[in-house]
N, C-alpha and C positions, 0 to 999 in steps of 0.2 A: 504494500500500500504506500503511494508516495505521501512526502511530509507535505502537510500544507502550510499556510499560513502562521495555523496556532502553534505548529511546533516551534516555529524561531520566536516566537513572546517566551516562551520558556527559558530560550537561552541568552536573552537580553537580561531578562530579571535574573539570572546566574550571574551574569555579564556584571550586571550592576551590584549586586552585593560582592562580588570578587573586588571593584574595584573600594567597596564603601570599608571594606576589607581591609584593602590597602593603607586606605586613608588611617585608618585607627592602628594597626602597626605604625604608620609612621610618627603619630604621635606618643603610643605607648615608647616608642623608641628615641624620644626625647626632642623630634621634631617640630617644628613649629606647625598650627594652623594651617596658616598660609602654604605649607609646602606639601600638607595632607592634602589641603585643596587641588592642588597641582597632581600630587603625586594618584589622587582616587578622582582623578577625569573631570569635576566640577569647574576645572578652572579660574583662574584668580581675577578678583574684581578688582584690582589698582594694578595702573599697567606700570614697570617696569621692574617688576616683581621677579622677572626673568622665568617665567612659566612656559 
């Protein structure tokens, strides 16, 4: 049976907690904010933040 549509919603919402994932390693790991934002896909709101 091929995958349709709702298969790839599944692995966007993986997608997205892997990266929200990320983000909080990088704070638990003594990170800043700013750089979890960067580092978990959101992107940073003040530009020259080097994101």
């Amino acid at each position: 049976m091929p995958l349709g549509f709702e298969g790839w919603r599944g692995d966007e919402e993986r997608a997205a907690q892997g990266r929200r994932l990320l983000a909080l390693a990088e704070i638990y790991d003594g990170g800043s904010r700013t750089k979890a934002a960067c580092v978990g896909g959101s992107g940073c709101r003040r530009s020259g933040t080097g994101c």
